[in-house]
N, C-alpha and C positions, 0 to 999 in steps of 0.2 A: 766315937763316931761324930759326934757333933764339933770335936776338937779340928778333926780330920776337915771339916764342912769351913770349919771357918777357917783355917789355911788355903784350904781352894778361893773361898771367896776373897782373902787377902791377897793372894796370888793375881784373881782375876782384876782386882783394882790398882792392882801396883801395873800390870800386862799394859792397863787400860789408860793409865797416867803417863805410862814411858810411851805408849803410841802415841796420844795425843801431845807430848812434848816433842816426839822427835817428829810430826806434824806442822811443827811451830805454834800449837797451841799454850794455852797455860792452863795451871792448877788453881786457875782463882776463877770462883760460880759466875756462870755470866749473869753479868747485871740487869736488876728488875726493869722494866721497864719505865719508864718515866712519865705517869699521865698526871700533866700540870692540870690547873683547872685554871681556867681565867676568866674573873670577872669582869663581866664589861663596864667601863667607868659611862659617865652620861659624856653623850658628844662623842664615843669614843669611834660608835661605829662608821665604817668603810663603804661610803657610800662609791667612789669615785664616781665618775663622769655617767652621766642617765642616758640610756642611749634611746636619742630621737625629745628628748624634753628637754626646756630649758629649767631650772630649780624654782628661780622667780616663776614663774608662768603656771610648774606644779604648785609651787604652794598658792599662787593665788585663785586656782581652782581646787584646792581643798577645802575643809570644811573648817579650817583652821584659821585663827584669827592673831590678831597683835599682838593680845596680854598672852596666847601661848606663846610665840615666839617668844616673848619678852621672860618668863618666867620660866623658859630653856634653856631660851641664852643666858641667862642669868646662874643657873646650875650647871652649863656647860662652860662657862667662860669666854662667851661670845655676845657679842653686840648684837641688836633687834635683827637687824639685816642680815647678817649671817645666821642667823640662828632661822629667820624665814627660807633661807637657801638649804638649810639640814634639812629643813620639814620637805622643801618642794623635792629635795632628794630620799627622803625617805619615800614618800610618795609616788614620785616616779618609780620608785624598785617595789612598790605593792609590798612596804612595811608599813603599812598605817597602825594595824595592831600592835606593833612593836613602837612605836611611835608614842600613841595612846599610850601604852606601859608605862614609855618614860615620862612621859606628861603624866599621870599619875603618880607618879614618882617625885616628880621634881613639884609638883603642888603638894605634895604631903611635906619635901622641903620647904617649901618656902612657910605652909600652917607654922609647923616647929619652928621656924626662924621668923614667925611675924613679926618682929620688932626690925629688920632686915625692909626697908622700902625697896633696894633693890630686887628682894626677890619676887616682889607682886604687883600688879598693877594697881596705880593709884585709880582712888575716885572717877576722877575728872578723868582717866585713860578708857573708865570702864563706859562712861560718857553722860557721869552723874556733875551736875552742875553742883555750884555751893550753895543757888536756892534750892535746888533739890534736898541737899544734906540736911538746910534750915527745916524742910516740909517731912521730910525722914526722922528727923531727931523730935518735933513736934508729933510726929505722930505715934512714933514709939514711945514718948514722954522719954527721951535722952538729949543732950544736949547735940548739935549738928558735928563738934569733932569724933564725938561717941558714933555719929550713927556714920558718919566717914568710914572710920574704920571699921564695922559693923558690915556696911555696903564691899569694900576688900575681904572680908574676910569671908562673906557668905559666898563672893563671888568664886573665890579659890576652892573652897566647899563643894559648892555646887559645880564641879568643872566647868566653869565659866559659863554657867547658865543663869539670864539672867532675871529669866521669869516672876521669881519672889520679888524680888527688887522691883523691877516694874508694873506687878500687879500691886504692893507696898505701895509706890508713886503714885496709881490712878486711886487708888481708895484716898491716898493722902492730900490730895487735887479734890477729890470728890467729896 
């Protein structure tokens, strides 16, 4: 009986291979499907054209400032200026949170790459003078190149908040 079962079932897959050849099919499983994943690199996304904004004009009514451009474009491979035209376009398409992501992103690059000037804003960008560093490095009891890079590196930290530093300043003034 069970011999008899698997000749019909053999029967039925051979019936079922010669239809589907003489179909123009073939004998070979169709193929899985293909679900690539892809990561998106920094800069990579597709903003095109904003419709009704200019990009300069968004970004300069965001909330957005130089040292992020500057430490975008630096992880995107783009100069200040373009890298302000990505933000005014991200902006325009109401990706700000995706935005933020990557600015969080690319500031945890630049921490890991601090020896890297390119990737962070210097001192003097952040709008700390070199008497200031001098009144900084005194106050902290470090010397003013110490408290330089001290001042960059809090800045990136604090996403470009520059509160400590400037409450730092007026005690150090005071």
């Amino acid at each position: 009986m069970a011999a008899a079962m698997r000749i019909t079932s053999l029967i039925t897959v051979i019936a079922l291979v010669g239809f589907a050849l003489a179909c123009g099919g073939t004998t070979e499983p169709a193929p899985e499907p293909i679900t690539s994943v892809h990561v998106e690199e920094p800069g990579e996304y597709d903003h095109g054209e904003p419709v009704g904004m200019d990009p300069m004009s968004a970004y300069a009514d965001s909330p957005f400032e130089y040292c992020d451009a500057k430490v975008l474009g630096a992880v995107w491979g783009e100069d200040t200026y373009t890298a302000k035209a990505s933000i005014g376009r991200f902006m325009a398409d109401n990706q700000k949170a995706l935005l933020l992501d990557k600015l969080s992103g690319a500031r945890s690059r630049a921490l890991d790459n601090f020896e890297n000037p390119d990737l962070r804003c210097s001192f003097d960008e952040i709008g700390i003078t070199y008497e200031d560093a001098v009144l900084l490095g005194e106050f902290w009891g470090i010397d003013s190149w110490d408290a330089k890079i001290r001042v960059e590196e809090k800045f990136l930290r604090d996403a470009h908040e520059d509160t400590y530093i400037r409450e730092a300043l007026r005690e150090a003034r005071g």
